[in-house]
N, C-alpha and C positions, 0 to 999 in steps of 0.2 A: 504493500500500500504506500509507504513511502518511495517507495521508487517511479507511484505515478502509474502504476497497473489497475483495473477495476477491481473488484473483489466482491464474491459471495461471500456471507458468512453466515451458515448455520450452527445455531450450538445452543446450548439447553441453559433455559432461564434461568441467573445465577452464576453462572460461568466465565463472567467479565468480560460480556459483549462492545460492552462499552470502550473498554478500556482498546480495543482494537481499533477506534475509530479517534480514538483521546493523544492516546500515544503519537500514532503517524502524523498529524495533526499539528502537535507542538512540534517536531519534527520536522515538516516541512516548511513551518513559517506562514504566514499570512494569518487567515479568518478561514473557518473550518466553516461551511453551512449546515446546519442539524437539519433536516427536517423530520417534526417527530408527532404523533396524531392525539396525543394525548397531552394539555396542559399539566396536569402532575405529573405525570413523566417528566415534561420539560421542565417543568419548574424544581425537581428533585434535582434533576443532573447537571444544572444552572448552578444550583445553591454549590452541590459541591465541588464544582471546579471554580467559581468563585473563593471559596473557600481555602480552596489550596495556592490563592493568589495568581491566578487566570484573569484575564478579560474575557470578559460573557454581555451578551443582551438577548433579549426573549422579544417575540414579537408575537402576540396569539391574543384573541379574542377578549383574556381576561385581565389587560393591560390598558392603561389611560391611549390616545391617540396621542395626545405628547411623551409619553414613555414610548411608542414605538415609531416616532417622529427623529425621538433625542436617540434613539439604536438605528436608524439610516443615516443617519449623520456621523455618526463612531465608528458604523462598516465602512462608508466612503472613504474616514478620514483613515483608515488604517487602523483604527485604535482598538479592536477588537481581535481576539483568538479563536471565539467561536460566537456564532450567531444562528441562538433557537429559532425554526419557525414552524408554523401551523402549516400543514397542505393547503389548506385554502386560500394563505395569504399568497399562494405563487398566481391567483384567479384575478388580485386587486389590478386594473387598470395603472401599467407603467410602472409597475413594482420586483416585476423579471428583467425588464429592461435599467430600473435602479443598481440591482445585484450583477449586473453584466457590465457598467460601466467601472467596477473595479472586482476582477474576477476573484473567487474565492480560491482557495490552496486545493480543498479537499470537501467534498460533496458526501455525508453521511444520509442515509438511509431507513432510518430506527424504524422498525415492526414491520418491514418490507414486504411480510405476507398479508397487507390489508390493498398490496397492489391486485392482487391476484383473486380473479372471479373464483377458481378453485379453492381458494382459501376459505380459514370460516367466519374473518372480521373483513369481510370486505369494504372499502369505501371509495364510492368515488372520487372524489379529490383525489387520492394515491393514483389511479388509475391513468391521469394525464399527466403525473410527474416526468413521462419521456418526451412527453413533448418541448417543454421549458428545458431539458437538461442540455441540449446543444446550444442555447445561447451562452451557457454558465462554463462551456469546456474552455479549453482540455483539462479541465479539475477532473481526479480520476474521482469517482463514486463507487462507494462501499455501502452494500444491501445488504443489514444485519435484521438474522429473525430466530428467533427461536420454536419455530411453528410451520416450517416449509416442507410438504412430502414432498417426493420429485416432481410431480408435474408443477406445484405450487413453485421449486425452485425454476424450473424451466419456464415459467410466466413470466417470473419476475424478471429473468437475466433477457427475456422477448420486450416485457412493456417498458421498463428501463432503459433497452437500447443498450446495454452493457457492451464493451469492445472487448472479446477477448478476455472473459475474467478467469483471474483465478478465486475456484473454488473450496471453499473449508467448511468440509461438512464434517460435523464432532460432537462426541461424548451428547448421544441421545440417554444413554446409560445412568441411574443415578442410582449411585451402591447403596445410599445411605436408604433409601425409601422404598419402607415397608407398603404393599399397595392390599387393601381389602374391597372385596366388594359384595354387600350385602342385600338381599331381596327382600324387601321390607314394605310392607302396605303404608300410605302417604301417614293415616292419623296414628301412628306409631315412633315415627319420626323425630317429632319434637323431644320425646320422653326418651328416646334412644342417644340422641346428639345431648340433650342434658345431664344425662348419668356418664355417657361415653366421656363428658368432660371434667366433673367431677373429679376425677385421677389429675391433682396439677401437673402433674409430670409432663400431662398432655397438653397443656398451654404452656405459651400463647398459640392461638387457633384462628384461622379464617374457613367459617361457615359459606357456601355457597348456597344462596337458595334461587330458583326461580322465577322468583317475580318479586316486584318492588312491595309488594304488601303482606307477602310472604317471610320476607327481610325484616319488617317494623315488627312483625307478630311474635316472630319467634327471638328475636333481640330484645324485647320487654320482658319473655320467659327464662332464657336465659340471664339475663341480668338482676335476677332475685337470689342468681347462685354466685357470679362471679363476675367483674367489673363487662360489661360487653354493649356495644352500639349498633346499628345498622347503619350501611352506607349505600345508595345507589342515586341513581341521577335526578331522580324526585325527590333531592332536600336539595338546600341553596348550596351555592360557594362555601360558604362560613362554615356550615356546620362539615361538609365533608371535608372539609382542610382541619376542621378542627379534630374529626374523628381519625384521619390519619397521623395530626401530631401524637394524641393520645397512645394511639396504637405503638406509634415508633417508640414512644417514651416510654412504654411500659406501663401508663395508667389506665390502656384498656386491656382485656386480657384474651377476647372474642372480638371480635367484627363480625359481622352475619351481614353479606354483602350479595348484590348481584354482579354481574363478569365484569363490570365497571371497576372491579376493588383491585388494588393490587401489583398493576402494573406502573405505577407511582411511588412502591412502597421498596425499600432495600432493608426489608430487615431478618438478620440472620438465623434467630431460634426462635424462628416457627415451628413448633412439633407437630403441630396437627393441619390437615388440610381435610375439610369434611363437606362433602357435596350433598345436599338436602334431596335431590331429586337428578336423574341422569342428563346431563351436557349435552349439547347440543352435537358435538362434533369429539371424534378422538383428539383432533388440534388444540381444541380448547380446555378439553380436560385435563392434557399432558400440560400445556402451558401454565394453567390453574395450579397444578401438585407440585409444581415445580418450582413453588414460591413459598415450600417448606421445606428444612434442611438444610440451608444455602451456610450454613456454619460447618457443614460437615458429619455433625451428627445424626443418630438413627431417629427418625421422623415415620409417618405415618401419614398416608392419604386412605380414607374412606372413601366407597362410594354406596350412599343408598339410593334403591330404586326398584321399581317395580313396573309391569306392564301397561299401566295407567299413563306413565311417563309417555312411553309411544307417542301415546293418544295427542296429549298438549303437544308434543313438537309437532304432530300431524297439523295441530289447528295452527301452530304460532308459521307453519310452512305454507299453509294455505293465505294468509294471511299477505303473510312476506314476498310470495310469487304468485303475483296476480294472472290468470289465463291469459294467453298470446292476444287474446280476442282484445282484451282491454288494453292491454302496451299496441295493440294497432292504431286502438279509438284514439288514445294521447299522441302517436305518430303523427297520425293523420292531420292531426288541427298546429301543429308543432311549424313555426315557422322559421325566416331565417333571423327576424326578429326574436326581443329576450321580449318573454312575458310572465307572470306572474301565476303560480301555480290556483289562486282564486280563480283569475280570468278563465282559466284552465276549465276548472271546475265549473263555472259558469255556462262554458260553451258547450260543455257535455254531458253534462246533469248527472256525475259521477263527483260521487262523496270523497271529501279530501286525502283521507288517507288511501285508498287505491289508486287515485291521481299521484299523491309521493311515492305510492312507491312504485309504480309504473314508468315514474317520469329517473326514480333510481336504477329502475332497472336498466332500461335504454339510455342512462347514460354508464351503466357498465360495459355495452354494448356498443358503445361509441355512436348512438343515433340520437345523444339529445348531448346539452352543454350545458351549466348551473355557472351564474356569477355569483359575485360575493353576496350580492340581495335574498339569493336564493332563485330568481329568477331563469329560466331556461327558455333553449331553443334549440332548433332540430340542426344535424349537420347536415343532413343529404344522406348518411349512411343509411341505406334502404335495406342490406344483406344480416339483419341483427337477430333474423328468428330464428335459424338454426342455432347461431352461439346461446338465444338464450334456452333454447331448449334442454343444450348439451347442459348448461347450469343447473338447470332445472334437475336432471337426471343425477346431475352431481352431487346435488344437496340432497336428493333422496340417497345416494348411496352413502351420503358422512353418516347419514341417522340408519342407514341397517349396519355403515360398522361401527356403530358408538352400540348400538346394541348386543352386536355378537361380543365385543369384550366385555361388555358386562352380564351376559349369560352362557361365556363359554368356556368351560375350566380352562384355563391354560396358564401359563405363568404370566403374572401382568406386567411386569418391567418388558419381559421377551415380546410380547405383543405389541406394547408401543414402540419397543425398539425395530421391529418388523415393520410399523406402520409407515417410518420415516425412512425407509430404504437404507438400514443396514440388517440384510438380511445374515451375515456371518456371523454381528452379535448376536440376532435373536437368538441363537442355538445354547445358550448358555444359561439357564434358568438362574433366576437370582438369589434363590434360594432363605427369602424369608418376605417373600409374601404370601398371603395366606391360601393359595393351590400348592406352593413350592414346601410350606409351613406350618400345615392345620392347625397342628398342636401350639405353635406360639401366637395364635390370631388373637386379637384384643378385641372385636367386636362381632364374633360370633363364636359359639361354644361348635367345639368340635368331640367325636366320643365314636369309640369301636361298635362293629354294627352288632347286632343281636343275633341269635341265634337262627333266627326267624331272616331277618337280613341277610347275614351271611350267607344263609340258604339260596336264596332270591338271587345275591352278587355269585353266587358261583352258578346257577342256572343261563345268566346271562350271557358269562363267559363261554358255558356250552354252547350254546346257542351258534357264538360266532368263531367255535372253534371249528365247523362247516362250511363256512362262507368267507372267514377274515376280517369284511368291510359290509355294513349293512346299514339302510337309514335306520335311523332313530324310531320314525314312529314304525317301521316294520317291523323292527328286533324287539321293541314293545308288545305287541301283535302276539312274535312266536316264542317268547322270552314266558307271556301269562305269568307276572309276577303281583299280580294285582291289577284293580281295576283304576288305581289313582295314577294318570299321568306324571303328575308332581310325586308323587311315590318315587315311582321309575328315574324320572330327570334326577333323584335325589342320590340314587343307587349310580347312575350314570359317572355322575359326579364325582361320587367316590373311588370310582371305576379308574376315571383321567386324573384324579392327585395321588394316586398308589400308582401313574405309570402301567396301567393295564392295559387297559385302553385311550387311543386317539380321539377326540371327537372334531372333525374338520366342517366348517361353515360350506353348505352345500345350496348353489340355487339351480331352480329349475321352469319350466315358462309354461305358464298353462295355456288352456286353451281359448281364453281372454288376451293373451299376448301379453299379462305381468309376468314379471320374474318373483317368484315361492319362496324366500330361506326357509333349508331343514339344514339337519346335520346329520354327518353319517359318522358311524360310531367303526373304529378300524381297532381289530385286536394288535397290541403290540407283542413284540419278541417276548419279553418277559411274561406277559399276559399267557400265548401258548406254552412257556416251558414251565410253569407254573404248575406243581402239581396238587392233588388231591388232599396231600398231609400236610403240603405248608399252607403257614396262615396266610390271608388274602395282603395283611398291612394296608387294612384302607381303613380311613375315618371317614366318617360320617358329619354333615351338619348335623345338627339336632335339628327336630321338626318344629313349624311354628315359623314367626314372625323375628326367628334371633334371638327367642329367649330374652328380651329387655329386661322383663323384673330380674330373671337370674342372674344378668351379666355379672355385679357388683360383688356377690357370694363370691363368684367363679371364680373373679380375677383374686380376690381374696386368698381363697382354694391352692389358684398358680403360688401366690407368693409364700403362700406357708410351705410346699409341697417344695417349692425350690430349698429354703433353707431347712428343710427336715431333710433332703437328700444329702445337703455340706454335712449335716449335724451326724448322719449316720456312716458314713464314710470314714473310713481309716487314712492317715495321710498319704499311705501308698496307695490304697483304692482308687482315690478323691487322683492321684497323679496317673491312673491308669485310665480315668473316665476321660482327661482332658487328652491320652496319647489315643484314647477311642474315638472321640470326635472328632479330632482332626484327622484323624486319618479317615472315620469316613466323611467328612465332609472333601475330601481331595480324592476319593474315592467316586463317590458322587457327581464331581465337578468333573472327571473323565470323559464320564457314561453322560455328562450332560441333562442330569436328572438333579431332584432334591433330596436332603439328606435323607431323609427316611424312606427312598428307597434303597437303598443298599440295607437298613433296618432301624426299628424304630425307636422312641428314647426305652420303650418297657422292654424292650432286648435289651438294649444298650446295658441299662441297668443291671439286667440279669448277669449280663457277661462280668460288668466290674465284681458284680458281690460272688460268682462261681472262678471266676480268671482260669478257665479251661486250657490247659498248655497241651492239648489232644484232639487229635480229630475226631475220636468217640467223646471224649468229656465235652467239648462243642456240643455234638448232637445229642447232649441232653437237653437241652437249653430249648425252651419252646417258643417258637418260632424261627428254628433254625433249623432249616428241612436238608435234604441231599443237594437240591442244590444251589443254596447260598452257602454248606458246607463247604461245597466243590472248588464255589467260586472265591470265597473269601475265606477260608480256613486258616491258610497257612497263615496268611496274614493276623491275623486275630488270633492265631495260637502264641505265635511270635510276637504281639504287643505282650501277651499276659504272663509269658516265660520270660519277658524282662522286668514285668513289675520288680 
């Protein structure tokens, strides 16, 4: 970047995005241009390089006209290092051509993915940033995001106009962060997120909830327990600047916020990230979790949610993309004059908001134009209905994969790390979230299946030791393990965090021409060599809504149970447990699985308190069949002859 090249930058929130555009910057000399979509954002990252003894000015909406009078006059004059601005200020009449009469060093980029119609914070404004960037060259421009899948990076480096960039895609991985995700009916919720927080361990916390009244509701509940505010775009300036001092300072302890919270906020021990209802998109969930932990330490993202959730993004989508039919009607009357979105309205006899956001859409589509008034006008671009179709199809497919990661065991770190196209890391389970971790989950109780269970899990396995790969609801069908679907999903479940079986997101088009999601349920290796005498090693959720009233017992339960394990142990035991762990957890980390498959903490235990130096004294140990004997024996003889 200093040497004057463009540059991508992808890299996970937290990661010192900034500092990549900060550095080259004072480096090259002159006035750096920010352009950045969020006044707290700007005003956060202003303060601190101000701070550090920088020349800074902001120029955005919530500034006097003589404060962004007296910041064109410091650009001009030279006297500035970087200069904040809003996207829309590049719209104001003669104000592209102000920034070109004394060119800037270095062109930055912040949230780059809100250029990109694939993305899931899209905004117009961003969208005509390539136009204005050839007056401002040859400043090279760095497009930094934390939220770009591939196609979303391939938009960006298209509608930027980028020359030649170099690309740094990195660490989508965050070791520190535990991921949960829980199925939980809406009016449960509140009482779940309020005991879940109870444990201060687990604050400070940012609540996500859904909607702006959802936010105030549950922030007045919460805050009878422990200091907490709500923040979203329906309260003034004042107070959300003041709910963010609070936050940062440590005198609030919760925020319960909508997606508006947080991208302003730098602060490092966050322990909890808790989503009240399912995201919109995998982009923004990841981006969301990813603003807990940034200290390094082990942290915790939730997600509650249930099928109902669907339903509201179904209505908030129908909403947000109005039919072709209607973006024609607002075409149509759209001229080469700017008009007033009323006038709009007027001529049409179409209610304001399908008029904005028709008149947002086709200017995604580059067939309309917005001044600073807010006013539009059409450009001639007549070719907009395919693109907005393909949109259209796109934002239906973020919400079936925001939903297969939230209903499909898998590991969840490997899943979003899949999502953002590093396929090599997916392969490595993270191994302490709660598919990779049952037994360590903090918001749902996990527990061995029953008899009755057990039965059921080892019938299904027959089933697909015939076939291999079968859908879900047919292996149900010839499976006859009960009449409860949710039963079945329940045993499935336990099926894919013991590593038995795969469950892969499968679609299919009926004879309406939609595309179906099922899932097909594929036995794995381990699954078939699996035999008869050894135990399955699956846990089980417990039934029900998560257990809420139990949680607090439970966790309780964990903590004694840990220190009666220190308390019973001899000092050489207690030094064989921890040469046990690690070696299966590096054991584990091979085969690309979690630690308890290789076997589980109640083996574990078994082993230190017998320390079997024999491959018969091994195969007393129950749950240690022929062949995890086979496979891990000598090894685990060899730990205990050294104790």
């Amino acid at each position: 970047m200093a040497e004057g090249r463009d540059v991508l930058l992808v890299m996970p929130t937290g990661a010192g995005k900034s500092l990549c555009y900060q550095l080259p910057a004072v480096a090259r000399g002159g006035t750096a241009l920010v352009v950045s979509p969020l006044i707290a954002l700007m005003d956060d990252q202003a303060t601190k390089l101000a701070a550090k003894g920088l020349k800074v000015a902001r120029i955005h909406s919530g500034l006097s006209r003589d404060d962004a009078r007296q910041a064109c006059r410091d650009y001009l004059d030279g006297a500035l290092q970087f200069l904040f601005i809003a996207p829309e200020r590049l719209r104001v009449p003669g104000f592209p051509e102000m920034l070109a009469k004394r060119k800037p060093s270095l062109i930055a980029i912040d949230e780059a993915h809100c250029i990109s119609g694939w993305g899931h914070d899209f905004r117009p404004d961003y969208r005509t940033l390539g136009d204005y960037l050839p007056l401002l060259r040859p400043a090279p421009v760095i497009a930094l995001t934390a939220t770009a899948t591939p196609i979303v990076q391939k938009d960006i480096v298209e509608q930027l106009k980028l020359m030649e960039p170099s690309l740094y895609i990195h660490g989508f991985r965050r070791e520190n962060l535990a991921i949960e995700v829980v199925e939980l009916s809406k009016p449960q919720r509140a009482e779940f997120i309020g005991e879940f927080l109870e444990v201060e361990a687990r604050r400070p916390a940012i609540v996500y909830a859904p909607s702006r009244r959802g936010a105030d509701e549950l922030a007045v509940q919460l805050n009878g327990e422990f200091p907490t505010a709500a923040y979203h775009a329906g309260l003034d300036a004042g107070t959300r600047e003041r709910v963010q001092r609070q936050f940062q300072l440590g005198e609030l302890e919760v925020v319960v916020a909508t997606i508006a919270f947080g991208m302003g906020i730098d602060k490092a021990n966050i322990r909890t990230v808790i989503h009240a209802a399912l995201p919109g998109s995998v982009e923004a969930y990841y981006q969301e979790i990813g603003r807990a932990g940034r200290d390094g330490l082990q942290s915790r993202a939730i997600l509650l949610h249930s099928f109902a959730d669907r339903r509201i993004h179904e209505s908030f989508f129908e909403r947000d993309y109005p039919p072709v039919e209607d973006l024609d009607r607002v075409a149509r009357v759209l001229t080469a004059e700017f008009q007033t979105a009323e006038r709009l309205c007027e001529r049409l006899t179409m209610d304001p908001e399908t008029v904005n956001k028709a008149v947002e859409k086709l200017c995604s589509q580059g067939a309309a134009q917005l001044d600073m008034e807010g006013q539009v006008r059409g450009t001639g671009v007549g070719s907009w209905r395919s693109g907005y179709k393909t949109q259209v199809a796109h934002r239906r497919a973020q919400l079936d994969r925001i939903v297969q990661f939230a209903e499909t065991p898998q590991c969840r770190m490997s899943a979003l790390v899949r999502h953002f196209g590093d396929v090599g890391g997916a392969s490595r389970p993270c191994g302490h979230c709660d598919f990779c971790s049952p037994h360590l989950a903090t918001a749902r109780r996990y527990a061995e299946p029953t008899r009755t269970e057990e039965r059921d899990l080892r019938a299904i396995l027959e089933v697909l030791e015939n076939s291999r790969a079968m859908a879900a609801g047919r292996l149900f069908t010839e499976a006859a393990v009960g009449k409860d679907r949710r039963y079945f999903d329940r045993l499935l479940d336990g099926l894919a965090r013991a590593g038995l079986v795969t469950l892969i997101p499968e679609t299919w088009t009926n004879p309406e021409g939609r595309e179906v999601a099922y899932k097909k349920v594929h036995l794995t290796e381990e699954g078939r060599r699996l035999s008869d005498a050894e135990p399955l090693g699956v846990l089980l959720p417990e039934e029900g809504d998560a257990g809420v009233k139990a949680r607090k017992p439970r966790a309780e339960r964990v903590a004694l149970a840990g220190k009666e394990l220190v308390t019973e142990y001899t000092p050489l035991q207690a030094e064989l447990e921890g040469r046990l762990r690690a070696w299966r957890k590096a054991e584990a980390a091979l085969a690309g699985k979690p630690a308890f498959f290789v076997f589980s903490d109640a083996i574990l235990r078994a082993l230190v308190v017998a320390a079997p130096r024999t491959i018969p004294e091994l195969r007393t140990i129950r749950g240690i069949g022929p062949d995890k004997a086979e496979r891990y024996g000598g090894a685990i003889c060899g730990l205990c002859r050294n104790q």
